[in-house]
C-alpha positions, 0 to 999 in steps of 0.5 A: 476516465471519470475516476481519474478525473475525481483523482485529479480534481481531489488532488487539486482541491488539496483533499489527500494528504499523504500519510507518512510513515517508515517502510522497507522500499525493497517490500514495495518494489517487488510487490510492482514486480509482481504485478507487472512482470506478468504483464510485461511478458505478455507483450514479449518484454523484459522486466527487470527488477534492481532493489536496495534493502533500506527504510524510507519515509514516505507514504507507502499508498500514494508511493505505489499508486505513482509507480503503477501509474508509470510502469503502465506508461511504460508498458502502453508504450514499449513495443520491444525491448524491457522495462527496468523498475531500479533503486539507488543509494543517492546521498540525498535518499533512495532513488527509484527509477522506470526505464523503458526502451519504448518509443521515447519522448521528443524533447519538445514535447517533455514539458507537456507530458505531465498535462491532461490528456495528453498522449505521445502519437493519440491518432496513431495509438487509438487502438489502446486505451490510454486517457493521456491522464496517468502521468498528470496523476504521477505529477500532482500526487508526487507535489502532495507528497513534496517529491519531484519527478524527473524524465530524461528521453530519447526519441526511438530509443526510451525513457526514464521516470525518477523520484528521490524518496528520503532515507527514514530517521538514521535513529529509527534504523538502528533501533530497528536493527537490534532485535532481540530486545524488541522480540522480548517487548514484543512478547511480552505484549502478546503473552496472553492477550484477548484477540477477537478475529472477525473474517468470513473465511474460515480457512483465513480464521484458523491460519491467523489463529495458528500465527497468533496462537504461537504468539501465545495470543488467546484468540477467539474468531467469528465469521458472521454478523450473527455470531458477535450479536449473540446475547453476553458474546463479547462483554463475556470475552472482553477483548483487549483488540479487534483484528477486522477484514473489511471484506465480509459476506453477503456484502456486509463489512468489518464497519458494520462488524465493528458498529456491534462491537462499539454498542456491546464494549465499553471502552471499545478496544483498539482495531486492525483492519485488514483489506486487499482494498488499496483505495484512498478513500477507504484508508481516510475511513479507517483513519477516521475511525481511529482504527490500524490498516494492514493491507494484504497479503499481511506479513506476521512481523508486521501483524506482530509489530501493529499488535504489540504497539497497540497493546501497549498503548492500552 
């Protein structure tokens, strides 16, 4: 409850800003399939999933955070039935849409749902544990990101969530859509580029050398703090980029990794931080540290796009 409530308060205070970029919705929807498909089998409920391959521009991060948000909701209260996590085409852009058979809101009541603590039947459901804060969430992060949540209800017989996200630049897709000028630059990019990996799984580090050795990449991994302080190390290597997991042992972190860096290497070379970590707060960290963030589990196109701009920036 009290992170929720420090969510809503930051919300308010205007202390997130959306970070908007172009991405497949498709990548999204089913990464939420397959967080909430097992769930909702559990209860004995259907999930059903209808996507769309089409590039939006939003913020991948927030975007995410509203749609767990609501097919929790749906989940708390459908007792029978399915769920439907849909995507439509609409002229204006690609609308997403949560359908549930649940239990439905009195139309009474569809103009307090978006306030704190407000719950649907709260004696009659004390038994789950719902705060009555997830949709005030939804609301707020949904006005910071300029997008509008519509409800539509029927009392027994469920509801539906929907958000209209706008298509990204018509221009960006069709470069997008020409491949194998693109490959060649990207290539061209990689070939023989000093890489350092810095992860503390070594079976991560030799996958991640076999990827970006087949990219004719040169790549030199480390697993421990110890390693990068090793006298002559890194002005020996010299590299050209940093690939970081933010995750390391003993509770040490790729900030801590990266602060060895910054005393040994002089102009210090571009950064990409990987984590399963999805919090806000560690996204604004990296942001201010000028870094790159991929969020696991890492696609090789995208992890070969993010090494082929930053190269070329440098």
């Amino acid at each position: 409850m009290i992170s929720a409530l420090v969510d809503i308060s930051k919300l308010e205070a205007g202390l997130i800003e959306p970070v908007l970029d172009d991405f497949e919705i498709d990548d999204l929807i089913n990464n939420m399939a397959a967080e909430f498909a097992p769930q909702a089998k559990s209860k004995g409920l259907k999930f059903k999933v209808k996507t769309t391959q089409k590039l939006v521009h939003s913020d991948n991060y927030l975007l995410a955070r509203i749609l767990r948000n609501l097919l929790s909701n749906a989940l708390r209260y459908t007792n029978e039935g399915g769920i439907l996590l849909g995507v439509r085409r609409r002229k204006q852009g690609v609308q997403i849409q949560v359908i549930d058979t649940g239990i439905g809101i009195p139309q009474d009541k569809l103009s307090d749902i978006f306030r704190e603590f407000n719950r649907l039947d709260a004696k009659k459901r004390r038994h789950d544990k719902g705060l009555g804060l997830g949709l005030a969430i939804v609301e707020r992060l949904a006005s910071v990101m300029n997008l509008t949540i519509s409800v539509s209800s029927a009392e027994g017989r469920g509801s539906c969530f929907s958000i209209t996200l706008p298509y990204a630049d018509t221009k960006n897709q069709k470069t997008k859509a020409v491949p194998a000028p693109l490959i060649d630059r990207f290539n061209d990019k990689l070939e023989g580029a000093r890489i350092l990996l810095i992860d503390n799984d070594e079976e991560i580090c030799k996958g991640m050398e076999t990827v970006l050795g087949s990219w004719n990449c040169n790549v030199t991994s480390v697993q421990t703090l110890e390693e990068l302080s090793e006298p002559e190390f890194l002005t020996e290597l010299d590299p050209q980029l940093i690939i970081a997991d933010y995750h390391l042992d003993d509770g040490d972190t790729g900030f801590d990794a990266l602060a060895i860096t910054r005393e040994h290497l002089t102009p210090h070379p571009p950064v990409i931080m990987i984590t399963a970590n999805y919090t806000n707060e560690l996204r604004q960290q990296v942001r201010e540290q000028g870094y790159s963030l991929l969020n696991k589990p890492v696609k090789p196109h995208k992890m070969k796009l993010a090494l082929s701009n930053l190269l070329s920036k440098h």
